[in-house]
LUMTORDREN-243620 format. One record per residue: x, y, z of N, C-alpha, C in turn. Coordinates in steps of 0.001 Angstrom, whole numbers, plus 500000, padded with zeros to 6 digits. Last residue first. Example, Ala and Ser with C-alpha at 12.3 -4.5 7.8 and 13.67 -1.06 7.14 Angstrom:
BEGIN
512850497750507080513670498940507140512900500030507870;513190494310507800512300495500507800513200496700507800;
***
This chain:
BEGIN
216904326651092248218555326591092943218814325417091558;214714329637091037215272328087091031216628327746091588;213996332991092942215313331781091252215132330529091929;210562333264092829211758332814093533212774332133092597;209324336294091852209394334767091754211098334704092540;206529338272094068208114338337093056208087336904093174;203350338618093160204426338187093860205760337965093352;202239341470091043202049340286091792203466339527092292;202649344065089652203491343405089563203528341529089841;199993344839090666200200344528089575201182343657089083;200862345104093583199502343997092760200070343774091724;202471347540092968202673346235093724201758344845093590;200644349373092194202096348855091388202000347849092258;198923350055094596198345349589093053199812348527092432;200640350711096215200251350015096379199005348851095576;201098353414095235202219352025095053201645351128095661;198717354692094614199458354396093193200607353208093586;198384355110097514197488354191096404197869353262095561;200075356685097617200271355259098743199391354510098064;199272359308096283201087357988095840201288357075096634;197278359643097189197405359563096033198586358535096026;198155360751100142197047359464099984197453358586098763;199821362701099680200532361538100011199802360474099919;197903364362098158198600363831097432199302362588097719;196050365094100511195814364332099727197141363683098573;198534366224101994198142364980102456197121364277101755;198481369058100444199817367664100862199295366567101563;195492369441100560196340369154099260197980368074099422;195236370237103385194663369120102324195228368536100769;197628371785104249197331369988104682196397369436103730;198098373906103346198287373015102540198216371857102761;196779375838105723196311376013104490197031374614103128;197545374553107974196423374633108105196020374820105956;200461374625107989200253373934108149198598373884107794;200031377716108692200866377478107259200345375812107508;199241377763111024198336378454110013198943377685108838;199473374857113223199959376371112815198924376413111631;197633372666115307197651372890114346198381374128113523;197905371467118389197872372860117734198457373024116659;197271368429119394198170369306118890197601370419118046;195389366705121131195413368281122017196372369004121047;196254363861120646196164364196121782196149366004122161;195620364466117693196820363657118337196437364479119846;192989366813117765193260365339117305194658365456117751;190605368425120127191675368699118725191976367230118847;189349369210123774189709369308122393190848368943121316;188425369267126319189664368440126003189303368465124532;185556369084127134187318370784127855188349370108126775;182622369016126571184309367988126516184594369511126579;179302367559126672179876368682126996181647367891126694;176060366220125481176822366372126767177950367462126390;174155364941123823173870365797124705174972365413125661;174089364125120294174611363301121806174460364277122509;172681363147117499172570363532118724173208363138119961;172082360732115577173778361547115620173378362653116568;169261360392114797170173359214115697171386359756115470;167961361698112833168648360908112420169946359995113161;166775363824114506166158362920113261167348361910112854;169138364636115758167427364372116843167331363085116036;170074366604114141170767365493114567169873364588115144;167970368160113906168134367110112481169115366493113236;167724369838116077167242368824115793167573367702114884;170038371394115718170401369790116343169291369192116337;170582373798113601169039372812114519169370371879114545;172754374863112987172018375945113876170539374658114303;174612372625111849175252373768112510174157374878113326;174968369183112612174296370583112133174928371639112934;176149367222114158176945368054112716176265368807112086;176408365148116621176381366665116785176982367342115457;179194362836116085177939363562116636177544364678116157;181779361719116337180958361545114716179549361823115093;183580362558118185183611363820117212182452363401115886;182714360406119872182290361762119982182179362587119225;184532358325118815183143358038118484182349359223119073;186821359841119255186481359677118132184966359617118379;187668362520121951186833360979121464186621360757120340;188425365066122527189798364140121422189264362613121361;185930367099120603186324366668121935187566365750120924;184078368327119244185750369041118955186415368196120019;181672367487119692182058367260118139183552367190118402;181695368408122176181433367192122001182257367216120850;181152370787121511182710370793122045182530368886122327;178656371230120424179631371306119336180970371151120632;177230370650122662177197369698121689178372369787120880;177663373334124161178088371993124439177821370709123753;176633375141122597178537374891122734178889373590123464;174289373783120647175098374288121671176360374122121901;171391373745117935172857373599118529173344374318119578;167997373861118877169137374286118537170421373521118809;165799371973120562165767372306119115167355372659118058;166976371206123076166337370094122263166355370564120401;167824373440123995169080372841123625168434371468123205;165658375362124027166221375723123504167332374635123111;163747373293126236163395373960124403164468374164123722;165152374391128677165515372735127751164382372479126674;167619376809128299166603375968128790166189375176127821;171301376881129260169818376603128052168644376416129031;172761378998131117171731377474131320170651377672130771;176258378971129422174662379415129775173944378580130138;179494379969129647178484378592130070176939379676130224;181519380458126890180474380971127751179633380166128154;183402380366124491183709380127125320182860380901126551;181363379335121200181732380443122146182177380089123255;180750378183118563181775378102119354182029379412120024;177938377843118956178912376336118256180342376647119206;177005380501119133177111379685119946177364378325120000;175763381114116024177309381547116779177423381241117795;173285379941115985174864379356115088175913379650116218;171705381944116941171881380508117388173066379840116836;171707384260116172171830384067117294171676382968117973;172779383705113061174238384224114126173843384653115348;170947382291112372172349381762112199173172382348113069;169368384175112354168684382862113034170097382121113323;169870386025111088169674386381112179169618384711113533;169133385158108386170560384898108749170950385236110070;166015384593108129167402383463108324168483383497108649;166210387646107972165503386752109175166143385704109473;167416388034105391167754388933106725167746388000108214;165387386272104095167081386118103787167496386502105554;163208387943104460163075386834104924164205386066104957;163869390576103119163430390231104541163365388754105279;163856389953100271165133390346100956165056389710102301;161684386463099615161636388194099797163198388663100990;162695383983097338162223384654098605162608386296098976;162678381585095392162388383187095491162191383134096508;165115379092095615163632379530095587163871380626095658;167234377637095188166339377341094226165165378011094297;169432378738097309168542380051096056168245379017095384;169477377045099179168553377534099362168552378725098322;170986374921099319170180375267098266169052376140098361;175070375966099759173243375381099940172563375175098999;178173376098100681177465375771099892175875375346100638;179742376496103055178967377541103087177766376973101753;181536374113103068180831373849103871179591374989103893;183209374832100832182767373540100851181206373635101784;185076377209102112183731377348101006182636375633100858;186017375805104108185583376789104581184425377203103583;187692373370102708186195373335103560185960374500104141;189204375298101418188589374538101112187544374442101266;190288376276103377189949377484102569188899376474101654;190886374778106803191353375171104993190280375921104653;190482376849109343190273376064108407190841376021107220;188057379110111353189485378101111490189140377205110680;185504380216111884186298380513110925187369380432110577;184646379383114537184254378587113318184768379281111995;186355380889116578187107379213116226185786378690114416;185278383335117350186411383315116074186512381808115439;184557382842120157183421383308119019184488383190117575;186116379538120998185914380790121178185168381495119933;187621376651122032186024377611121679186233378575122229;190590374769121718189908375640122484188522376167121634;192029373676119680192107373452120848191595373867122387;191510372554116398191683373664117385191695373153119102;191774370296114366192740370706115224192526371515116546;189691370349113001189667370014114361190791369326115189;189904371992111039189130372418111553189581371869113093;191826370027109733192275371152110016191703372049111155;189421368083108040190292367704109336191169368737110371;188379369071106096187858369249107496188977368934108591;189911368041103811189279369370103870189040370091105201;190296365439104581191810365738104295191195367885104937;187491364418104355187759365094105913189266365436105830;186783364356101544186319365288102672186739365386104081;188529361569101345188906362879100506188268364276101197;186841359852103424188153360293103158188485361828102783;183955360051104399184618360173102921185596361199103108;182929361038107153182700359755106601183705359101105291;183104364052107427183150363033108570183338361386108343;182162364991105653183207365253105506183815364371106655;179353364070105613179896363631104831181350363745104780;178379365697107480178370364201108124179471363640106818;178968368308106529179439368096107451179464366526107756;176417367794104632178018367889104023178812367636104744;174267367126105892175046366172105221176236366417104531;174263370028107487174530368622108261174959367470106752;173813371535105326175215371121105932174842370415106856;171299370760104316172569370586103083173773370388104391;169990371772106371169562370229106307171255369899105066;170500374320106666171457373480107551171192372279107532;169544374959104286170779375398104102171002374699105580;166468374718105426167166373754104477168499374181104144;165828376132107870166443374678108267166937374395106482;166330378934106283167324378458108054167663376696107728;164389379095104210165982379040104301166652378802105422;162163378240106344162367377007105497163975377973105136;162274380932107801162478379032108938163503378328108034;161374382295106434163347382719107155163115381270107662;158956381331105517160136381569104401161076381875105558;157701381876107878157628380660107383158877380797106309;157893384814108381159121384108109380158420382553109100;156210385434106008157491385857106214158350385388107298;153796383001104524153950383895105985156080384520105957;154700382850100368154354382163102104154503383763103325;154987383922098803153868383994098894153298383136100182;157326382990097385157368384585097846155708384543098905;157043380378096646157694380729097624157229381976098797;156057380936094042154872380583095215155325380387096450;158595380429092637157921381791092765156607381975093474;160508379119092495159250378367092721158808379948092905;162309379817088557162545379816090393160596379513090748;162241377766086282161746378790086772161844378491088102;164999376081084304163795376566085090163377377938085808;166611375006081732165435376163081639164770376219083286;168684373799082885167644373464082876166123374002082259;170408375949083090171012374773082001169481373925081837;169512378044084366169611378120083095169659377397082150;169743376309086752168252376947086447168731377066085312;172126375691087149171570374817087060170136375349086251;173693378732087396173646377663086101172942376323086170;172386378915089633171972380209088654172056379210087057;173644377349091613171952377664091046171802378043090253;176413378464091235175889377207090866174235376948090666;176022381398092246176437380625091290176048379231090715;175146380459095155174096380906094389174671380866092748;177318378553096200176216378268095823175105379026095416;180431379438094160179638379397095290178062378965095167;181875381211092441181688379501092462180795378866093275;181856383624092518181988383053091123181172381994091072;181721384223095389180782385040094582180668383938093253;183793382828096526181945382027096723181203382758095906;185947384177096275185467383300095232183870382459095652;185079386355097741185095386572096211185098385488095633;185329385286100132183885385738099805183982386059098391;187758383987100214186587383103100198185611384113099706;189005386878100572189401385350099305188167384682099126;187583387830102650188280388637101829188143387570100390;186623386857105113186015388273104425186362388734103019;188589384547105414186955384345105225186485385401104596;190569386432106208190906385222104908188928384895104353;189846387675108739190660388059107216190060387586106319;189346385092109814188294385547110076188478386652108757;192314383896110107191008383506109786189772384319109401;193728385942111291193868385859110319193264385010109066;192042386368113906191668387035112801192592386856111566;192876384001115071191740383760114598191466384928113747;196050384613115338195685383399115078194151383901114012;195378386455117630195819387081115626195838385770114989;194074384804119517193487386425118700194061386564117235;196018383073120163195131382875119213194278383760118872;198016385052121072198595384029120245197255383875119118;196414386358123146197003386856122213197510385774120870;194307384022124066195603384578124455195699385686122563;191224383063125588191519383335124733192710384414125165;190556380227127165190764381482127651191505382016126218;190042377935127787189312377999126763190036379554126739;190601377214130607191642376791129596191094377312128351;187984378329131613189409379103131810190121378322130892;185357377370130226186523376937130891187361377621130727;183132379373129971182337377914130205183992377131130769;183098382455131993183499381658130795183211380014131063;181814384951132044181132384190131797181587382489131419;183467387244130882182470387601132699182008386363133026;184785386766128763185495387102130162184376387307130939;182523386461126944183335385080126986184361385573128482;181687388777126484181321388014127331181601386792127789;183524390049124657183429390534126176182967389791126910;182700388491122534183959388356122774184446388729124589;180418389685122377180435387996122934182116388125123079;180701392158121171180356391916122316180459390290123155;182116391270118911182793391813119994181746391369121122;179405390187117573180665389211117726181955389948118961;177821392478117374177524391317118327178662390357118529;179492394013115527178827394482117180178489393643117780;178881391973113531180178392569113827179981393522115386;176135391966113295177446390857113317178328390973114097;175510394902112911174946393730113582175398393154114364;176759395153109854176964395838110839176748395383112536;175460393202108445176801393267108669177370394151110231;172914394346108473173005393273108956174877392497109644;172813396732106989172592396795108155173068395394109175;173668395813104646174675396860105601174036396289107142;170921394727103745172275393847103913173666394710104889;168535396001105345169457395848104242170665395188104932;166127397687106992166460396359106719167012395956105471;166043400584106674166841399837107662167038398208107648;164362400999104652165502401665104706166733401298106211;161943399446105976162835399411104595163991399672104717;161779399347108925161645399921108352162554399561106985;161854396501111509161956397656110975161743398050109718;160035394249112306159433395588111936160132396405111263;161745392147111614160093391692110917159899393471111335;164083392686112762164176392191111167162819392342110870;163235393012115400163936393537114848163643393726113109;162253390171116083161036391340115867161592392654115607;164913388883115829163362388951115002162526389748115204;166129390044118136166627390113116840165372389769115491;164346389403120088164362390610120222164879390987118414;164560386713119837163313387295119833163076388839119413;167493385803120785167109385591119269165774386481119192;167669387420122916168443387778122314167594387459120685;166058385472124866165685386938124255166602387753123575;167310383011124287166155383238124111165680384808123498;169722384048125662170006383516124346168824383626123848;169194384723128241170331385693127254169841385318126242;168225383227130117167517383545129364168084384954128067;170488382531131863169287381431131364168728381991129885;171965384881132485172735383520131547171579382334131397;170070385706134432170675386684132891171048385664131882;169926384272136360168677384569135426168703384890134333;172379384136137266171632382901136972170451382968135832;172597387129138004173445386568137110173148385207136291;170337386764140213170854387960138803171909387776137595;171247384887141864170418385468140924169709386177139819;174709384882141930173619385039142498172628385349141413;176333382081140819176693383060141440175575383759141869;177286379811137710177425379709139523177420381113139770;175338377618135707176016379065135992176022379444137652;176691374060135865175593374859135954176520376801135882;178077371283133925178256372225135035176794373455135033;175864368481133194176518369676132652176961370226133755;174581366117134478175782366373134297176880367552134036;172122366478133002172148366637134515173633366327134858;172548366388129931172658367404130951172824367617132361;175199363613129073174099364069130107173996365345130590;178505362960129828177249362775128796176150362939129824;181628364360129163180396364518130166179404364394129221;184588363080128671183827363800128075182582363777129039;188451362254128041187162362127129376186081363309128185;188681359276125189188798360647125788188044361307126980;188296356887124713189216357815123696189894358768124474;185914356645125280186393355593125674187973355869125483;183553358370125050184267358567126049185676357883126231;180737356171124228181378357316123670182486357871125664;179911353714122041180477354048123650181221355149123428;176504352855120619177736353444120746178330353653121878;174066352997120303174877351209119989175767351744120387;172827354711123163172910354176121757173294353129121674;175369355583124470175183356143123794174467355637123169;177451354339127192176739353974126219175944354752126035;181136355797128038179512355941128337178824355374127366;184379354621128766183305355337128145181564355522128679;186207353355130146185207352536129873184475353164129112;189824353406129611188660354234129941187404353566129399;
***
């Protein structure tokens, strides 16, 4: 397979993949439907901000926001059937309890230990160990200037964690699990070791003060642009929206079975920063996961990093011994 040039890069060569929007498939059916799936996503995020920026105290709280989520994540779930970007993407029973035993595991384990260990933890003891003072001239910026700067700098940290888990061994034993999956659907970004599931939530964005509201705003920003990484639904971005943000069709690039594909596309809500730094690829892949398409099990999912770091460990260690030893001698006749 000849691939596509990319850059210095040939991407495709691995695996079939579609580079180029004017390539993308389009939304097929009448007007009304064309118009709806253009501009869903746009006025979805707009409507959700001028949400967060008016309402009322007593309505802009962390409940509220949960609550939200969780109404919006069904609903996409519905819309992944009126809408879908590939019937093979088709979500079965199998991977329903599959993904909520993910989605479980995320609400439950991970969120208690991100409480201890997690990245506002870790701030807390850097500031102390340091004596510092939070930037408290933060608070004092425009309110959707503070939800931007937490938006892009907690996805400026994970694009380099993500590029990093991509690059350094020992980080992708963590990640690698992830891209097993074999399909997009609203559930697939909560597939994973437990590992890189906290690994990857780490930021920095509590070195600064910022007002509840502006937290709220950022995280709105995450789950009406984030959560389209992995949804099984073809929309026709418009072409603001898929220059600035991530898309399901960048992130099924990432998940495609092309190597030099999957080392693209690793922010999670502003592909710009992919933009900035030449790891941008604009196109689309049906053909997901590593050894050709294998479906990763759960039990398999939670001790691959640890059993396959260890096997790393003892291929090292004998291949250390073996130097050491240096060449066996030959008996004299």
């Amino acid at each position: 397979m000849a691939g596509v040039q990319v850059g210095k890069r040939i991407i495709g060569a691995d695996a079939p993949v579609t580079i180029g929007w004017e390539n993308i498939g389009r939304v097929e059916g009448g007007p009304v439907k064309r118009f709806i799936f253009t501009w869903f996503q746009p006025t979805l995020l707009f409507a959700a901000l001028a949400f967060w920026y008016y309402a009322p105290d007593s309505v802009a709280k962390a409940s509220t926001g949960i609550s939200i989520a969780f109404g919006t994540k069904i609903f996409f779930l519905a819309l992944e059937w009126v809408s879908p970007r590939y019937k093979s993407w088709r979500l079965t029973w199998k991977e329903l309890i599959s993904d909520l035993f993910y989605v479980g595991l995320g609400a439950t384990m991970l969120r208690i230990v991100s409480s201890h260990f997690g990245s506002g933890a870790m701030t807390d003891a850097i500031q102390n160990f340091f004596l510092w003072d939070k930037f408290a001239w933060f608070t004092g910026l425009p309110l959707l200037i503070q939800a931007f700067m937490i938006s892009f700098i907690f996805d400026f940290g994970q694009y380099w964690m993500h590029r990093g888990m991509h690059n350094w061994y020992p980080l992708w034993l963590a990640h690698a699990p992830h891209h097993y999956v074999t399909q997009l659907n609203i559930q697939k970004g909560a597939v994973g070791n437990p590992i890189e599931l906290f690994l990857i939530g780490l930021g920095i964005g509590g070195f600064f003060d910022f007002l509840p509201r502006a937290a709220l705003i950022a995280g709105t920003l995450g789950l009406a642009v984030g959560t389209y990484q992995h949804i099984n639904v073809r929309f026709n971005s418009p072409r603001w929206w898929r220059f600035l943000f991530n898309t399901t069709e960048h992130h099924s690039l990432h998940h495609s079975q092309d190597y030099e594909a999957t080392r693209s596309n690793y922010a999670g809500t502003w592909i710009i920063i992919d933009r900035m730094f030449g790891t941008c690829v604009d196109g689309e892949a049906e053909k997901l996961g590593i050894e050709g398409g294998r479906r990763m099990p759960i039990h398999e999912t939670m001790h691959y990093t640890v059993s396959e770091g260890y096997k790393a460990v003892r291929r090292r260690v004998r291949r250390l011994g073996k130097r050491l030893q240096g060449p066996t001698a030959v008996p004299a006749e």
